[in-house]
CHARMM-style PDB file with segment names, atoms N, HN, CA, C and O in Angstrom:
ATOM      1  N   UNK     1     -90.118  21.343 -11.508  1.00  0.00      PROA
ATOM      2  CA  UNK     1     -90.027  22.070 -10.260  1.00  0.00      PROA
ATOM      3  C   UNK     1     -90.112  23.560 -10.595  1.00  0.00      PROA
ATOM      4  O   UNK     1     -89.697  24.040 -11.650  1.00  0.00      PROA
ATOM      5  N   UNK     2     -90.579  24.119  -9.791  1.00  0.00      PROA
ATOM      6  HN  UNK     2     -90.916  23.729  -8.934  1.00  0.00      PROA
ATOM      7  CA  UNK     2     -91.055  25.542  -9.969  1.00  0.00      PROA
ATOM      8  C   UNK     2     -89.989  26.438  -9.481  1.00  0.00      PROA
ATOM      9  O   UNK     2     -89.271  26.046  -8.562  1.00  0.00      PROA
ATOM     10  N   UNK     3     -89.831  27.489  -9.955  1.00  0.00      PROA
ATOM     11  HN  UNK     3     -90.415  27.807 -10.702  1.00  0.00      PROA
ATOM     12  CA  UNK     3     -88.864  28.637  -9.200  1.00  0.00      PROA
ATOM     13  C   UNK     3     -89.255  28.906  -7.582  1.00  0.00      PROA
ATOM     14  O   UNK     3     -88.357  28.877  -6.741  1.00  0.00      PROA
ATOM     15  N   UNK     4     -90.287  29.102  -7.300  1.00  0.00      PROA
ATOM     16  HN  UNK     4     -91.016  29.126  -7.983  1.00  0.00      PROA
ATOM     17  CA  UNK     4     -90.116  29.183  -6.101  1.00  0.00      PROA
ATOM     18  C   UNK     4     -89.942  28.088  -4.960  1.00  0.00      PROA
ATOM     19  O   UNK     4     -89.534  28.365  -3.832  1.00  0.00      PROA
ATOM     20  N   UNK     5     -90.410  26.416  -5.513  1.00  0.00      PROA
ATOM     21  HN  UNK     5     -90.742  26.191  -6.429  1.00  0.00      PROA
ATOM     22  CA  UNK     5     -89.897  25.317  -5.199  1.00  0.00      PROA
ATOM     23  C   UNK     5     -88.470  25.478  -4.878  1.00  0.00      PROA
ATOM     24  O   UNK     5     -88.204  25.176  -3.715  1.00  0.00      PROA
ATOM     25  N   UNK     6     -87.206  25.983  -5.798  1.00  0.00      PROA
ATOM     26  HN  UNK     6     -87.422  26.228  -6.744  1.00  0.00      PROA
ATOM     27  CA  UNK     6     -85.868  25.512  -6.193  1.00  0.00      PROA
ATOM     28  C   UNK     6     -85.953  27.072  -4.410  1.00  0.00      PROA
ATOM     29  O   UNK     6     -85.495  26.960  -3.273  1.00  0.00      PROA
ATOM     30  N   UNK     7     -86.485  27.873  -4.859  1.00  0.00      PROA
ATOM     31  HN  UNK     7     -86.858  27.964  -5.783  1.00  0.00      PROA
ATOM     32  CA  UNK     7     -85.935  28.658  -3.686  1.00  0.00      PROA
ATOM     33  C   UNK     7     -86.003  28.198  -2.785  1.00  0.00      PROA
ATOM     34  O   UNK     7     -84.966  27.868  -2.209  1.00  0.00      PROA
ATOM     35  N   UNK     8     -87.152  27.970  -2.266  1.00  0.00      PROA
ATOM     36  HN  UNK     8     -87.995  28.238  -2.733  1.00  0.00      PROA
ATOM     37  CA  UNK     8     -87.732  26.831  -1.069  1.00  0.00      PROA
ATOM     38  C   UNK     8     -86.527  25.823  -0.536  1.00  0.00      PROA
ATOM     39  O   UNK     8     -86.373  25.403   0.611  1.00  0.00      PROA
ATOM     40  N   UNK     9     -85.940  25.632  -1.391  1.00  0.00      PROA
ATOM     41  HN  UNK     9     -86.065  25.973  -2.323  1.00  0.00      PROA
ATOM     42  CA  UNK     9     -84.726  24.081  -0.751  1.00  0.00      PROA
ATOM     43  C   UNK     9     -83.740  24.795   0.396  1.00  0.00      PROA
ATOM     44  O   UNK     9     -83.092  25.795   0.703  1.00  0.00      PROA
ATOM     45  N   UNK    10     -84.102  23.652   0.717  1.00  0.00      PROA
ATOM     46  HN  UNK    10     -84.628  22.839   0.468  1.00  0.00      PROA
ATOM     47  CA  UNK    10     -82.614  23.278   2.440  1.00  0.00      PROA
ATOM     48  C   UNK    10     -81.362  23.486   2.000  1.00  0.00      PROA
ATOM     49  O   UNK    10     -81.166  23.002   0.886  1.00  0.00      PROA
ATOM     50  N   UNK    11     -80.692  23.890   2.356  1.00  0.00      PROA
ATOM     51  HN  UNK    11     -80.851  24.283   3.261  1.00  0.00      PROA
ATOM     52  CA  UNK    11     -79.186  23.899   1.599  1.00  0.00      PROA
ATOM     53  C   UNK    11     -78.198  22.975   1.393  1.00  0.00      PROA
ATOM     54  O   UNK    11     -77.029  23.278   1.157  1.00  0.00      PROA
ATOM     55  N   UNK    12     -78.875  21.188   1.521  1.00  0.00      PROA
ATOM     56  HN  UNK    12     -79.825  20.942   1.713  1.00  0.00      PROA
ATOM     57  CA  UNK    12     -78.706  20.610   0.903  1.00  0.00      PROA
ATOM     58  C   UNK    12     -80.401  19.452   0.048  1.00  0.00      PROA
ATOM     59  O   UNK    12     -81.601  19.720   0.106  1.00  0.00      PROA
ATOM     60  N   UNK    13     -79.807  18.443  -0.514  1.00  0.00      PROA
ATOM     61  HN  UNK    13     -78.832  18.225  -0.562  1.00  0.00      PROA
ATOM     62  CA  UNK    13     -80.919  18.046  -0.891  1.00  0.00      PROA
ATOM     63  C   UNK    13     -80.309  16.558  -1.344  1.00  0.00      PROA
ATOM     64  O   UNK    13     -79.156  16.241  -1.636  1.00  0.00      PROA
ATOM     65  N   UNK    14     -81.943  15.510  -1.267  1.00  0.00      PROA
ATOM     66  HN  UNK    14     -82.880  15.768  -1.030  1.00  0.00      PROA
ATOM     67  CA  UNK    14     -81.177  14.422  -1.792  1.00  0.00      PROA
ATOM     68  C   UNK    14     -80.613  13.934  -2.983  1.00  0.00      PROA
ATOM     69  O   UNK    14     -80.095  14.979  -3.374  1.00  0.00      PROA
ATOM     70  N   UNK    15     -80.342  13.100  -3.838  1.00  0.00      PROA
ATOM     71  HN  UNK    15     -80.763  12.250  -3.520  1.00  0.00      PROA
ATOM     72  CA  UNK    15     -80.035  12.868  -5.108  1.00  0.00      PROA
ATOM     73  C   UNK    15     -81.780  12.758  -6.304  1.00  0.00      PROA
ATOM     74  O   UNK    15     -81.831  12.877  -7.528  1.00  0.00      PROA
ATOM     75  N   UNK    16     -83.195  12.446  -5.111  1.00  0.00      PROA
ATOM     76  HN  UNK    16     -83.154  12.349  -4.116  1.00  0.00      PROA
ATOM     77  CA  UNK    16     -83.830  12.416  -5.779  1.00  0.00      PROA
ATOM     78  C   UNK    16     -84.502  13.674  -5.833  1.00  0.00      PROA
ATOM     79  O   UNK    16     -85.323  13.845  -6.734  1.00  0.00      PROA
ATOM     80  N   UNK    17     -84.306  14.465  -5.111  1.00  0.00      PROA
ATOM     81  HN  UNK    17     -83.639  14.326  -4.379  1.00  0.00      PROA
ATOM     82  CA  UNK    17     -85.003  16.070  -5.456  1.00  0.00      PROA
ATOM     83  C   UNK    17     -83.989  16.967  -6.415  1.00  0.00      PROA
ATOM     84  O   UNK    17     -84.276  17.982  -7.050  1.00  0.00      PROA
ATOM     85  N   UNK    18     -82.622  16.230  -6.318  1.00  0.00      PROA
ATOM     86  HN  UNK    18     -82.388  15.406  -5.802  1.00  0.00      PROA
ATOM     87  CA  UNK    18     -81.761  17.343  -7.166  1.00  0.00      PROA
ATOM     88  C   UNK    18     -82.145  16.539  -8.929  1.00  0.00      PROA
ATOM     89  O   UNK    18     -81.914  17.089 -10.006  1.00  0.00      PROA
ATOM     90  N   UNK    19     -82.529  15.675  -8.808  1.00  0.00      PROA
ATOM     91  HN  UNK    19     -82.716  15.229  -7.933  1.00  0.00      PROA
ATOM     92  CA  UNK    19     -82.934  14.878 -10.313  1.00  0.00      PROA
ATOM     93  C   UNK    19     -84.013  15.962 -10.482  1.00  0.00      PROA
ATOM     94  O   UNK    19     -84.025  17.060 -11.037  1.00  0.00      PROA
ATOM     95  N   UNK    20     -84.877  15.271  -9.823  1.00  0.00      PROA
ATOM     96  HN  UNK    20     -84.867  14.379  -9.371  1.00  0.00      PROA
ATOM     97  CA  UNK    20     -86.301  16.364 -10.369  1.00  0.00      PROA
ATOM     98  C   UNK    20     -85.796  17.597 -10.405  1.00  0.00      PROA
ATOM     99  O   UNK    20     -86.308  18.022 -11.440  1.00  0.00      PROA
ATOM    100  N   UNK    21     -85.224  18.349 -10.034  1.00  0.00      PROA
ATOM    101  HN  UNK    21     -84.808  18.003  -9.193  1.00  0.00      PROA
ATOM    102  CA  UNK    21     -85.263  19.939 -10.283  1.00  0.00      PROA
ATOM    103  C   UNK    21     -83.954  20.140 -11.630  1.00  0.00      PROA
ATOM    104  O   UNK    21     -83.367  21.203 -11.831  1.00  0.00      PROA
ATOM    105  N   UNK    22     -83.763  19.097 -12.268  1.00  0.00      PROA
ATOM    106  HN  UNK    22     -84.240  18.233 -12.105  1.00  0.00      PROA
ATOM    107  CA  UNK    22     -82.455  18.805 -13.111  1.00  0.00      PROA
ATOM    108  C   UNK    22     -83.302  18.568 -14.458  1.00  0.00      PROA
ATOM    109  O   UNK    22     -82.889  18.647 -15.615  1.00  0.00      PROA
ATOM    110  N   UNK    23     -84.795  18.210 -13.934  1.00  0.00      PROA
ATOM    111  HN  UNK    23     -85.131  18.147 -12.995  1.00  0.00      PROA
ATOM    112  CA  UNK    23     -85.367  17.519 -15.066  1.00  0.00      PROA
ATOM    113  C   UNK    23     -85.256  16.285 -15.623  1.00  0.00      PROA
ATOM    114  O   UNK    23     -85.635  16.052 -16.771  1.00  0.00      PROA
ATOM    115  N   UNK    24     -84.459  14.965 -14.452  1.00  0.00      PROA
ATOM    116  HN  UNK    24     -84.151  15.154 -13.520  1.00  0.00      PROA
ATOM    117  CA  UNK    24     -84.339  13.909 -15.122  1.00  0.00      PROA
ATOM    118  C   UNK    24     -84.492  12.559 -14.208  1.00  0.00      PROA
ATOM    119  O   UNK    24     -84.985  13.030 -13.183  1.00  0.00      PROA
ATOM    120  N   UNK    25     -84.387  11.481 -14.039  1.00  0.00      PROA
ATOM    121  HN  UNK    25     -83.986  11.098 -14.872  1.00  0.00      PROA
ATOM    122  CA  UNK    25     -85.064  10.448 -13.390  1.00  0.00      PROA
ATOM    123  C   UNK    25     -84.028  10.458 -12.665  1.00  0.00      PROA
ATOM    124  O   UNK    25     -83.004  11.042 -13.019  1.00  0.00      PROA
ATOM    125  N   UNK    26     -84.129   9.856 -11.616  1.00  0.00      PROA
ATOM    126  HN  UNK    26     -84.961   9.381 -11.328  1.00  0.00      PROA
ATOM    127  CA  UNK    26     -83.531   9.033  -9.832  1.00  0.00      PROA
ATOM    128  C   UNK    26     -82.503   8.388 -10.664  1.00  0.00      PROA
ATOM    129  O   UNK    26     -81.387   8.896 -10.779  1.00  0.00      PROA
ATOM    130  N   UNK    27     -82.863   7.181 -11.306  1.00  0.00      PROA
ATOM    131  HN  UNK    27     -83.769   6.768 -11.213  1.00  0.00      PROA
ATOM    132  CA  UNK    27     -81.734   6.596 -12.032  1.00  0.00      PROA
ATOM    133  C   UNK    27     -80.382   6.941 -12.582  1.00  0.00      PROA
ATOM    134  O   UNK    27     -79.210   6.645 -12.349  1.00  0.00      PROA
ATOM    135  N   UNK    28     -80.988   7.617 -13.331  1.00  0.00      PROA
ATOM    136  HN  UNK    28     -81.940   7.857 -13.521  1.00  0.00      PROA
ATOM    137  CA  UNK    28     -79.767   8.364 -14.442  1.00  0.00      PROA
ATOM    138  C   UNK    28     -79.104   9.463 -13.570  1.00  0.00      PROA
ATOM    139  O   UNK    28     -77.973   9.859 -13.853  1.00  0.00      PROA
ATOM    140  N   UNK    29     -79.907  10.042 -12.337  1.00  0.00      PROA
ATOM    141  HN  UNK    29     -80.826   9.720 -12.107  1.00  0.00      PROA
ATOM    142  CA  UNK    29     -79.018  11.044 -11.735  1.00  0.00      PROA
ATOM    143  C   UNK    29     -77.711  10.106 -11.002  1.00  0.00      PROA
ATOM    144  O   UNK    29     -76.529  10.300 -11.283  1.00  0.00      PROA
ATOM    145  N   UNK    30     -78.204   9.040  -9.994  1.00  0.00      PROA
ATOM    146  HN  UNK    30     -79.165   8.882  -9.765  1.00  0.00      PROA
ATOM    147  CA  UNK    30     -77.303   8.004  -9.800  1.00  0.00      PROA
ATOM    148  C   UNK    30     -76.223   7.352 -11.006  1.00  0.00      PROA
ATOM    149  O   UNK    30     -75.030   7.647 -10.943  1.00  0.00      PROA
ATOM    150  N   UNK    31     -76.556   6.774 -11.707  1.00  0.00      PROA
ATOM    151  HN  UNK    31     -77.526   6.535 -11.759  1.00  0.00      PROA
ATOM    152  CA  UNK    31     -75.757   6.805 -12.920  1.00  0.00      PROA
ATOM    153  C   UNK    31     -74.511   7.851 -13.185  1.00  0.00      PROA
ATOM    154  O   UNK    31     -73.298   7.645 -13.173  1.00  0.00      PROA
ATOM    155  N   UNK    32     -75.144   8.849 -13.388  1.00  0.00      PROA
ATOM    156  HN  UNK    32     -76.130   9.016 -13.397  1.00  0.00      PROA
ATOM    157  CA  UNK    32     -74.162  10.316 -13.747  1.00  0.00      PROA
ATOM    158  C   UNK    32     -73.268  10.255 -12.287  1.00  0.00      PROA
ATOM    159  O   UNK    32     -72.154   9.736 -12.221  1.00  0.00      PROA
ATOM    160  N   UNK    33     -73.886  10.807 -11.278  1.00  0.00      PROA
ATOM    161  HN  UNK    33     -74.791  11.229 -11.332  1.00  0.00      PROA
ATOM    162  CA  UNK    33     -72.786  10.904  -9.799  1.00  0.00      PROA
ATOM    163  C   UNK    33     -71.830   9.384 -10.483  1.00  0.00      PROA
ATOM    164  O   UNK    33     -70.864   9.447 -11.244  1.00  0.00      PROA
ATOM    165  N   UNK    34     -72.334   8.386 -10.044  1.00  0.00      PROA
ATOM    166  HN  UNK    34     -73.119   8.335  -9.426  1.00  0.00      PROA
ATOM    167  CA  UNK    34     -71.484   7.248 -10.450  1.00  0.00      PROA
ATOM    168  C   UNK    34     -70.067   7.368 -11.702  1.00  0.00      PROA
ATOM    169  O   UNK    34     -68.855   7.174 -11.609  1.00  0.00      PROA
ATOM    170  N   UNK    35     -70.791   7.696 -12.595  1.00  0.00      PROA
ATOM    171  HN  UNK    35     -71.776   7.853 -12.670  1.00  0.00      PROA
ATOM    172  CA  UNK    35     -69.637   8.188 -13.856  1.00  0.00      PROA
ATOM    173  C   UNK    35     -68.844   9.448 -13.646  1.00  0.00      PROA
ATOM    174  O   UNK    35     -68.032   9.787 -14.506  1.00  0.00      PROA
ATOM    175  N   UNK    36     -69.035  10.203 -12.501  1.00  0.00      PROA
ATOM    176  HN  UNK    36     -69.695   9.928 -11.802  1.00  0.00      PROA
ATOM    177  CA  UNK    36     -68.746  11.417 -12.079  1.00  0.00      PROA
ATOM    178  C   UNK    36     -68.592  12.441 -13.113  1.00  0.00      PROA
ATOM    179  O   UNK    36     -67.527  12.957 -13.453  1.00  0.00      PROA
ATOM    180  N   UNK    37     -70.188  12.773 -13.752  1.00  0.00      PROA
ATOM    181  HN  UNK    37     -71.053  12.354 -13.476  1.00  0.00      PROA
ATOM    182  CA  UNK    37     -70.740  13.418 -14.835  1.00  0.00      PROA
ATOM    183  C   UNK    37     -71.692  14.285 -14.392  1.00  0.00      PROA
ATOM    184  O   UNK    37     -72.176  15.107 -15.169  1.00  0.00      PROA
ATOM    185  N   UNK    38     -72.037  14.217 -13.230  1.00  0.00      PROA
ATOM    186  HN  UNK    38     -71.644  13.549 -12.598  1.00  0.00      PROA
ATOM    187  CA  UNK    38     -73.473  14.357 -12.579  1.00  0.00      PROA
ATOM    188  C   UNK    38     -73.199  16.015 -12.582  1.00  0.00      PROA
ATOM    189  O   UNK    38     -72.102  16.291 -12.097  1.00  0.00      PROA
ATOM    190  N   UNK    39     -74.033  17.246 -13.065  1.00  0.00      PROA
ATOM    191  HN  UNK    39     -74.925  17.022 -13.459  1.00  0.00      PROA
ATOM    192  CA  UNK    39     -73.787  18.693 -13.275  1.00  0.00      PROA
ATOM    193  C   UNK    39     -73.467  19.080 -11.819  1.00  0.00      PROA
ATOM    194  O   UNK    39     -73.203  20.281 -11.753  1.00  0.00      PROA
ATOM    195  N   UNK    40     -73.423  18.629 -10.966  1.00  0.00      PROA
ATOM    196  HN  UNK    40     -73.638  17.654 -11.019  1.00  0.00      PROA
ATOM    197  CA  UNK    40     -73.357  19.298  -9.350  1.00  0.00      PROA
ATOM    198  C   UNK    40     -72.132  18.386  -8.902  1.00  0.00      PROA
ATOM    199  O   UNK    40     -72.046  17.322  -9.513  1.00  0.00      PROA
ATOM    200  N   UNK    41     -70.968  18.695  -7.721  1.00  0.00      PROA
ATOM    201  HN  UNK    41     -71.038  19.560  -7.225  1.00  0.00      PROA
ATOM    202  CA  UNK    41     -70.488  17.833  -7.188  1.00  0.00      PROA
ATOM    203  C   UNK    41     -70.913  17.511  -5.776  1.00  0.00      PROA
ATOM    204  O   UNK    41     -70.984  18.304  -4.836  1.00  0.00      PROA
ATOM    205  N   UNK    42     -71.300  15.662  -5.780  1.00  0.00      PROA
ATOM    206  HN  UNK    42     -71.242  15.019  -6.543  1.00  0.00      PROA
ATOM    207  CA  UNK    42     -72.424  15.534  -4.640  1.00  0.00      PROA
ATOM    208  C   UNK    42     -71.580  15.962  -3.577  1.00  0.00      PROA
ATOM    209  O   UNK    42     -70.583  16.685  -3.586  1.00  0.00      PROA
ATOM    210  N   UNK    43     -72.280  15.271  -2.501  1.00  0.00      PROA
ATOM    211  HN  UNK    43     -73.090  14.684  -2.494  1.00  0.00      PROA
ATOM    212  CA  UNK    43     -71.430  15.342  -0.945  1.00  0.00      PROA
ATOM    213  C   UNK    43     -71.709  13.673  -0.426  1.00  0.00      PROA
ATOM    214  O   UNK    43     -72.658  13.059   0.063  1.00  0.00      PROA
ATOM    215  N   UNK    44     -70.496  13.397  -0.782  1.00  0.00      PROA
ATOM    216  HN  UNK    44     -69.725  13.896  -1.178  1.00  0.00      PROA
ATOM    217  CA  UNK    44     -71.009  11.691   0.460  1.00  0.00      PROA
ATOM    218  C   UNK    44     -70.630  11.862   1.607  1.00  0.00      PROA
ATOM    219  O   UNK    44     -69.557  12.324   1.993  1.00  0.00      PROA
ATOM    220  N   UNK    45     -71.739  11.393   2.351  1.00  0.00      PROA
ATOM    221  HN  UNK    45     -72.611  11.018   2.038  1.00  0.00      PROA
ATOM    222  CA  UNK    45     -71.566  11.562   4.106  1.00  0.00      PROA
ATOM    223  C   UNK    45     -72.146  10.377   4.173  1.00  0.00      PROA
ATOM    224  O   UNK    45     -73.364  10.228   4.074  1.00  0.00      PROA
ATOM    225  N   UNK    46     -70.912   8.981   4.433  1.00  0.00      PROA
ATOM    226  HN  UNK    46     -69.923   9.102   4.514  1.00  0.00      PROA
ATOM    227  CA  UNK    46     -71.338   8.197   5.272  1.00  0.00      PROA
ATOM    228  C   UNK    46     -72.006   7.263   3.439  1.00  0.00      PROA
ATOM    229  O   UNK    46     -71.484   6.917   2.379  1.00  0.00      PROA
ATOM    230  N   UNK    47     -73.102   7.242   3.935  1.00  0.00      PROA
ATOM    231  HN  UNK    47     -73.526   7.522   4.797  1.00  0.00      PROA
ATOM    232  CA  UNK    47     -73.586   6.164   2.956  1.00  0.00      PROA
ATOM    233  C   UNK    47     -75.125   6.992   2.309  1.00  0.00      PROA
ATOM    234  O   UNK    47     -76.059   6.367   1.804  1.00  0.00      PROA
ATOM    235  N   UNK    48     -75.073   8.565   2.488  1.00  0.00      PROA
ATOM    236  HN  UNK    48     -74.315   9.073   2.898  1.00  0.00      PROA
ATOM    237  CA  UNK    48     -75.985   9.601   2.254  1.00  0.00      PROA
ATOM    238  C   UNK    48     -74.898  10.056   0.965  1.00  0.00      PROA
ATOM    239  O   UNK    48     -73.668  10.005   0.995  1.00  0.00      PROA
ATOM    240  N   UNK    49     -75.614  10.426   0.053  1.00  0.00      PROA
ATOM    241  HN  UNK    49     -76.612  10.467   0.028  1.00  0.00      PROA
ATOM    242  CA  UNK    49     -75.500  11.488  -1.101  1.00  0.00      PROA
ATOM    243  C   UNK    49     -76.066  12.260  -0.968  1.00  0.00      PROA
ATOM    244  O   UNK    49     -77.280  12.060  -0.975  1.00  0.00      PROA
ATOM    245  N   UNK    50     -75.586  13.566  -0.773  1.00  0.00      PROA
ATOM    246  HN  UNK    50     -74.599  13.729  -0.767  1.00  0.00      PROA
ATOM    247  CA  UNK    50     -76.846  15.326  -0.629  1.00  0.00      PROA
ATOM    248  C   UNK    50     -75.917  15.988  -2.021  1.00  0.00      PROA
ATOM    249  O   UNK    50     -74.766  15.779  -2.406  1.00  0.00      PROA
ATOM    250  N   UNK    51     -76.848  16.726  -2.451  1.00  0.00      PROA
ATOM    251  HN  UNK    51     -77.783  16.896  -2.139  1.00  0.00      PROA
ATOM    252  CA  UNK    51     -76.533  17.849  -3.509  1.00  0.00      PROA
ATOM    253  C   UNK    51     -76.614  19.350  -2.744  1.00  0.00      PROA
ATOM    254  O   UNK    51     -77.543  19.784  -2.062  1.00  0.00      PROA
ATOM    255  N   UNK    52     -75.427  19.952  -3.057  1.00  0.00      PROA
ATOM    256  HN  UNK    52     -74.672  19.600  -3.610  1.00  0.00      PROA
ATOM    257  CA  UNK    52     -75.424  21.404  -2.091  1.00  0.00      PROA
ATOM    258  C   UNK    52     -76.754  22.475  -3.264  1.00  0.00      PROA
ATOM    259  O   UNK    52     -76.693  22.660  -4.480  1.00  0.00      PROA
ATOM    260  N   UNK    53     -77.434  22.792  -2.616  1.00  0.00      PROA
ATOM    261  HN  UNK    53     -77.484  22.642  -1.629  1.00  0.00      PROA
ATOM    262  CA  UNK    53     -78.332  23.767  -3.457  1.00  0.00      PROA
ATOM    263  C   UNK    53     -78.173  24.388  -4.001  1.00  0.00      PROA
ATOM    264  O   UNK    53     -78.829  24.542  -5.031  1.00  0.00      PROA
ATOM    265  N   UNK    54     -77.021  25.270  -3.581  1.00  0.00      PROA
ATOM    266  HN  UNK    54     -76.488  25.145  -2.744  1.00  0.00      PROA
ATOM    267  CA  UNK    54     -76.640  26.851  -4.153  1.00  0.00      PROA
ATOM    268  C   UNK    54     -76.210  26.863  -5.673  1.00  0.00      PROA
ATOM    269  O   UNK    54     -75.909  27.924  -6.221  1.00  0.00      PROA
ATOM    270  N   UNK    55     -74.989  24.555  -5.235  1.00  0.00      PROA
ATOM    271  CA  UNK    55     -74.439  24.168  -6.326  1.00  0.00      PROA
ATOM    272  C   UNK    55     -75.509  24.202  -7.639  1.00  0.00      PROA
ATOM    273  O   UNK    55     -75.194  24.468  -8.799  1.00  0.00      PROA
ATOM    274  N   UNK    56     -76.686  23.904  -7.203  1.00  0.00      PROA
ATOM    275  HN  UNK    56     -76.942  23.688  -6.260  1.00  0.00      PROA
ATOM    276  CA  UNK    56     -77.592  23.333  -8.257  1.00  0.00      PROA
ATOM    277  C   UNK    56     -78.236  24.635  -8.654  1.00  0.00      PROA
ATOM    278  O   UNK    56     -78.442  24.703  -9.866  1.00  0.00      PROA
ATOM    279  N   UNK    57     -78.640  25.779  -7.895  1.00  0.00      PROA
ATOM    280  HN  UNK    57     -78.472  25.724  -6.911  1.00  0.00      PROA
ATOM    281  CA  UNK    57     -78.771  26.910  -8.773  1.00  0.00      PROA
ATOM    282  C   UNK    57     -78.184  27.436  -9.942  1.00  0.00      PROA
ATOM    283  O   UNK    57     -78.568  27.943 -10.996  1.00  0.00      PROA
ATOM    284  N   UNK    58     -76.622  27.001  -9.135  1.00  0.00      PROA
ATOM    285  HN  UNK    58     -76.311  26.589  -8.278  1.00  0.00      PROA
ATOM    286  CA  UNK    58     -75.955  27.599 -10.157  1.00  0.00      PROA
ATOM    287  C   UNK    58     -76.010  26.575 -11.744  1.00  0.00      PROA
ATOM    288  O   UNK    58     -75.691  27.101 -12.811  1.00  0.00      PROA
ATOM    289  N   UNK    59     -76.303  25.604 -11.695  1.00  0.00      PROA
ATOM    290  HN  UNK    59     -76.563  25.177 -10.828  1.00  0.00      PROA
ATOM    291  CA  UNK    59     -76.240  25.172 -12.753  1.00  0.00      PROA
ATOM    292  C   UNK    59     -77.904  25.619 -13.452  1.00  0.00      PROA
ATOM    293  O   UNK    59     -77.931  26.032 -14.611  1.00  0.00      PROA
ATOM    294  N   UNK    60     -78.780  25.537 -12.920  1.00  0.00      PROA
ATOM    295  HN  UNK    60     -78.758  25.202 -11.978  1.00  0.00      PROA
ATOM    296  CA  UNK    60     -79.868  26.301 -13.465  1.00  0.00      PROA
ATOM    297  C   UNK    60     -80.360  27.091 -14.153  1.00  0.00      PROA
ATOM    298  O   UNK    60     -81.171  27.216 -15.071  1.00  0.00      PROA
ATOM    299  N   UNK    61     -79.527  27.766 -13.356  1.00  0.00      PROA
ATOM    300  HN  UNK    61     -78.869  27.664 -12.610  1.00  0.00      PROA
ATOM    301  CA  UNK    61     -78.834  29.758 -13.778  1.00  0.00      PROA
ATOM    302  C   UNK    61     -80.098  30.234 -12.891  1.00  0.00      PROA
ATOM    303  O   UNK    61     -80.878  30.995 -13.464  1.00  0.00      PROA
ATOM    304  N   UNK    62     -80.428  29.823 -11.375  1.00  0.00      PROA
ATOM    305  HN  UNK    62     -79.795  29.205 -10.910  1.00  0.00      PROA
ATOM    306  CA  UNK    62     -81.416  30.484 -10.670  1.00  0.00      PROA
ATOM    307  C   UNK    62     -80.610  31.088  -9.789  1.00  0.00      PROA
ATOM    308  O   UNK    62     -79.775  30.465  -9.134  1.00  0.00      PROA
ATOM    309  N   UNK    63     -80.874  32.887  -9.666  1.00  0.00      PROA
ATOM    310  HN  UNK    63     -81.553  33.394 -10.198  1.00  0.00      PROA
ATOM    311  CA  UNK    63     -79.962  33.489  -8.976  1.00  0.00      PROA
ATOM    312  C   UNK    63     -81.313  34.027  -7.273  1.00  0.00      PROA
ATOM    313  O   UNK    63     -82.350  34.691  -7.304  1.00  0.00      PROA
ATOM    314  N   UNK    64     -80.809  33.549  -6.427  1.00  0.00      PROA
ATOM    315  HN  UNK    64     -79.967  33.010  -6.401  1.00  0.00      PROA
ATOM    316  CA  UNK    64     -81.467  33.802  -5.229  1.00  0.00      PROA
ATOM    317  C   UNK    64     -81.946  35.104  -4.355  1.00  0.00      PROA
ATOM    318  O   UNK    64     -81.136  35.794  -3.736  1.00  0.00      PROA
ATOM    319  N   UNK    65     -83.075  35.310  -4.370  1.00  0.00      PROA
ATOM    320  HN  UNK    65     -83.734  34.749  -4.873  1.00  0.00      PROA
ATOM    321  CA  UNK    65     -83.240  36.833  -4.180  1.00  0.00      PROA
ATOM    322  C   UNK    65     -81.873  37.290  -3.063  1.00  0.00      PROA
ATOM    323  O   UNK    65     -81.432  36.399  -2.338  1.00  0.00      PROA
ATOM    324  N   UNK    66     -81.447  38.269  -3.010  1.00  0.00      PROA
ATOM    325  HN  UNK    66     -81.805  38.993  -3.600  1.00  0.00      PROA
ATOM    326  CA  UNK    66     -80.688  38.857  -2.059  1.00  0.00      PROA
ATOM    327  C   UNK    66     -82.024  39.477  -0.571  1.00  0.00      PROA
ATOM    328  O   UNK    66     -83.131  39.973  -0.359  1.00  0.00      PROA
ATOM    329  N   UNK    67     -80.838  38.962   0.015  1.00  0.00      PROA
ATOM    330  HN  UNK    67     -79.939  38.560  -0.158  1.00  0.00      PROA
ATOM    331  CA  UNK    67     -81.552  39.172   1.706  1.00  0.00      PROA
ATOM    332  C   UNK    67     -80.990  40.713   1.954  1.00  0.00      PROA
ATOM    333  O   UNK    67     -79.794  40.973   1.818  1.00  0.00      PROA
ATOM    334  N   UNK    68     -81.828  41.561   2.277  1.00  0.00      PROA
ATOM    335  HN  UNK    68     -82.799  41.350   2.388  1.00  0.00      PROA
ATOM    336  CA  UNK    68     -80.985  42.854   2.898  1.00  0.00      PROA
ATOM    337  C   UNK    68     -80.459  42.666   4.365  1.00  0.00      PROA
ATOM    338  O   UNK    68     -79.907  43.609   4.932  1.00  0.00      PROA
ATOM    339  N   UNK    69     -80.675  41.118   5.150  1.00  0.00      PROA
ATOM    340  HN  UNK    69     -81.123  40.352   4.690  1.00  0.00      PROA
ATOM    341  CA  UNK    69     -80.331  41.382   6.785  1.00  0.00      PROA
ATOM    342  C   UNK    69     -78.739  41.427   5.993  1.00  0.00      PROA
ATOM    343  O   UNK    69     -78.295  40.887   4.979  1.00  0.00      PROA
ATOM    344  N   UNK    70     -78.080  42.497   7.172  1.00  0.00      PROA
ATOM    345  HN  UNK    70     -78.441  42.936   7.995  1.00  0.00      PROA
ATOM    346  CA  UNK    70     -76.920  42.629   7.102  1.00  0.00      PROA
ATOM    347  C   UNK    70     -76.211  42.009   8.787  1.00  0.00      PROA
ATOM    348  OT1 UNK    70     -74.997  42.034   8.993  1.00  0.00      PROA
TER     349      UNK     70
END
């Protein structure tokens, strides 16, 4: 996934876009949440897993341009 891809994201995302931008398969990201290893802490809503974005920047180390609207 590209830097401006990771900017691009919704401010949340599913378990299979936060894999890919993690660099690692659907599986093993499930796996990890499961072992509660997974580098992000998910969000369960219901029977949905989302990854918060900002969370996953930060593990990246992608820092988000600053907006000047005040």
């Amino acid at each position: 996934m590209t830097l401006e891809e990771l900017l691009a994201l919704p401010p949340t995302v599913n378990v299979t876009t936060a894999a890919r931008a993690l660099g690692i398969g659907v599986h093993k990201a499930y796996n990890l949440i499961k072992d509660g290893t997974f580098p992000v802490q998910p969000l369960s809503l219901g029977g949905t897993v989302r990854v918060p974005t900002a969370a996953l920047w930060r593990v990246l180390g992608v820092t988000p341009p600053r907006s000047d609207h005040a």
